[in-house]
C-alpha positions as CSV (number, residue, x, y, z in Angstrom):
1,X,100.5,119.6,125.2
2,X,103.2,117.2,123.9
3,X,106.0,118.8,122.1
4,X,106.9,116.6,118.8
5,X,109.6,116.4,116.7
6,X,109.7,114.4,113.0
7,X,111.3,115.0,110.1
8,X,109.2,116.5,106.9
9,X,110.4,116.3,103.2
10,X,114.0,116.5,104.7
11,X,113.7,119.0,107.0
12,X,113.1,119.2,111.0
13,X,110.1,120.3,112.4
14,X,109.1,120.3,116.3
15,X,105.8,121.7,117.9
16,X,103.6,121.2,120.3
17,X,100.5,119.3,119.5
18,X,97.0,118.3,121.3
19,X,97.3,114.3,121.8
20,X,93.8,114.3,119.4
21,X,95.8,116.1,116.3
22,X,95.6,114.2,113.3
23,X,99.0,114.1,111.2
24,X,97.2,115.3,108.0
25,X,95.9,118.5,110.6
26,X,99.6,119.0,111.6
27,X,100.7,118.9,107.8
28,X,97.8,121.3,106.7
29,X,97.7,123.3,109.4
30,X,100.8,124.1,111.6
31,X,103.2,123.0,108.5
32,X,101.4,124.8,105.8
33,X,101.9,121.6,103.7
34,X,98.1,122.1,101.9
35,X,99.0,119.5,99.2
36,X,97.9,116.3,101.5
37,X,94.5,116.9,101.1
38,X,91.7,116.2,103.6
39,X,88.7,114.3,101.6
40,X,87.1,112.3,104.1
41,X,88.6,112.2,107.9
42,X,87.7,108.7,108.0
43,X,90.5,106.5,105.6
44,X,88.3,105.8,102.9
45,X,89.2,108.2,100.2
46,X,93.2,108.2,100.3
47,X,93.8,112.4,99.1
48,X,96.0,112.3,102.8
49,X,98.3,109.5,101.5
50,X,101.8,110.3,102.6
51,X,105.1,108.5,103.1
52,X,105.9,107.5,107.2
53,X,109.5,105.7,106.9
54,X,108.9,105.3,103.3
55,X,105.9,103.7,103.5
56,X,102.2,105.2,102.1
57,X,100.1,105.8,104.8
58,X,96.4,108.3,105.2
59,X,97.5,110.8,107.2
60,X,93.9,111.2,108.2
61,X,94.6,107.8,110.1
62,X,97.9,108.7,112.1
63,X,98.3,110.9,115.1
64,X,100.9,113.4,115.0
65,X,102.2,112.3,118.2
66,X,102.5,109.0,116.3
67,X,105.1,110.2,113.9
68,X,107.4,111.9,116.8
69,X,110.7,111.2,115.4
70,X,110.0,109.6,112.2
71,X,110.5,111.0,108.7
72,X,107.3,111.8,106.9
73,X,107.1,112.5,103.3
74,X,104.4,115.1,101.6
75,X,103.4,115.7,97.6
76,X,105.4,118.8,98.3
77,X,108.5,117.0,99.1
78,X,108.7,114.2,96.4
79,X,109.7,117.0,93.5
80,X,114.2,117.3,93.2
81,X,115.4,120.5,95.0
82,X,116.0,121.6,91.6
83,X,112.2,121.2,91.3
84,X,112.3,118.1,88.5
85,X,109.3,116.1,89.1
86,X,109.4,112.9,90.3
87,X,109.0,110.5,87.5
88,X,105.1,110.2,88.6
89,X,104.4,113.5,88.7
90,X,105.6,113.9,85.3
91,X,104.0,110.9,84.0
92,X,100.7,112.0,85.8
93,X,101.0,115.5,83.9
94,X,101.8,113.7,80.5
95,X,99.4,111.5,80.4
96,X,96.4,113.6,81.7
97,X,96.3,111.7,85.1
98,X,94.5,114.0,87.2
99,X,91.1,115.8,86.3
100,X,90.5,118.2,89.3
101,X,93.3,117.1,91.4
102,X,91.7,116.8,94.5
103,X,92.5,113.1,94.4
104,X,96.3,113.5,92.6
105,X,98.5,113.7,95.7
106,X,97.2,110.9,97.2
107,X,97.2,108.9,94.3
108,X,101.0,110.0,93.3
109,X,102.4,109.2,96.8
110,X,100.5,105.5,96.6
111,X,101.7,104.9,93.9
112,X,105.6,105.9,94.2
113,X,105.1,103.5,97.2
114,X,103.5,100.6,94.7
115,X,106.2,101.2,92.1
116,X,108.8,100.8,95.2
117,X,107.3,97.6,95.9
118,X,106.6,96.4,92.5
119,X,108.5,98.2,89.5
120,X,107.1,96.6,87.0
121,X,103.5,95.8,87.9
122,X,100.4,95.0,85.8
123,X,97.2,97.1,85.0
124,X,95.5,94.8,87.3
125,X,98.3,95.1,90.0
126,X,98.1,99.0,89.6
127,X,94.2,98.9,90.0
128,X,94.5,96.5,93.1
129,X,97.1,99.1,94.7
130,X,94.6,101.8,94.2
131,X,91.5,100.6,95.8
132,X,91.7,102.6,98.7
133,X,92.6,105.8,96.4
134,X,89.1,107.4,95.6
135,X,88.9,109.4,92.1
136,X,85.7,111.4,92.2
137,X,86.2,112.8,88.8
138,X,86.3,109.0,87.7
139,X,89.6,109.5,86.0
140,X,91.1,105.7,86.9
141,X,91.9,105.2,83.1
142,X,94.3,107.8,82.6
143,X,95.6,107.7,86.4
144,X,96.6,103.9,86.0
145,X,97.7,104.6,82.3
146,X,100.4,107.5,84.2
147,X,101.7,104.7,87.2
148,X,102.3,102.6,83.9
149,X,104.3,105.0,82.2
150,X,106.4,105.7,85.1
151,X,107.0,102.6,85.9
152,X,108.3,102.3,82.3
153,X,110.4,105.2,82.7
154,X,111.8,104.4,86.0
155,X,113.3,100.7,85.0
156,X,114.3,102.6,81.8
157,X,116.1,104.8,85.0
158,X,114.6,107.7,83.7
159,X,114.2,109.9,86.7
160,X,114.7,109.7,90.4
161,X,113.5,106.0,91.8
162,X,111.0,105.6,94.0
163,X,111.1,107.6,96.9
């Protein structure tokens, strides 16, 4: 088995891997990172978004050997040390942006990498970012309504900027 080594929310991991592992299976399962969620195993629902060099990415989509020596960045690493949430995460908690939350990690890491991109975008922008994000609980209002808050906040430099 290859051995691997990447970085994950800051700190260095290495292991040993089948060639067939999937990133989100590494995350879940050998790095007890359970926040990147596994909705569909086939890149249509987005719950596996995570950040690969600081850019969103479905986990379910990468290998792990794939990410040998980058810097990947989970839900559970986008909070401060301190444990302030990252501007989305408190926006998404204000403004009633997740329902069940099966969707919410993927959602908040696409859209730290939208508002990276694009820190002030439009409803429609926001929307358009989204598309391969899948809300099952239907909850798109008040998700989009959060990204707009923190967008808000962030160019007011509330908070940490995008990660």
């Amino acid at each position: 088995m290859p051995a691997i080594a990447m970085t994950v929310n800051g700190r260095k991991v290495q292991a040993e891997v089948e060639d067939r592992t999937l990133l989100v299976e590494f995350l879940r399962q050998q790095q007890h990172l359970t926040g990147t969620h596994v909705g569909c195993d086939t890149s249509q629902c987005g719950c596996c978004v995570v950040h690969i060099d600081g850019e969103s990415v479905k986990s379910c989509t990468q290998l792990a050997v794939q990410c040998d020596g980058r810097e990947v960045l989970t839900i559970e690493g986008l909070a401060a040390a301190d444990g302030t949430l990252h501007p989305v995460q408190a926006a998404f908690r204000e403004h009633h942006g997740l329902q069940c939350g099966f969707c919410t990690p993927g959602m908040i890491m696409s859209a730290v990498d939208l508002l990276k991109n694009n820190p002030d975008p439009s409803e429609r922008e926001v929307r358009e970012w989204l598309e391969g994000n899948i809300c099952r609980c239907t909850g798109y209002h008040n998700i989009v309504k959060s990204i707009l808050a923190a967008a808000e906040t962030m160019r007011a430099g509330g908070g940490a900027k995008a990660a």
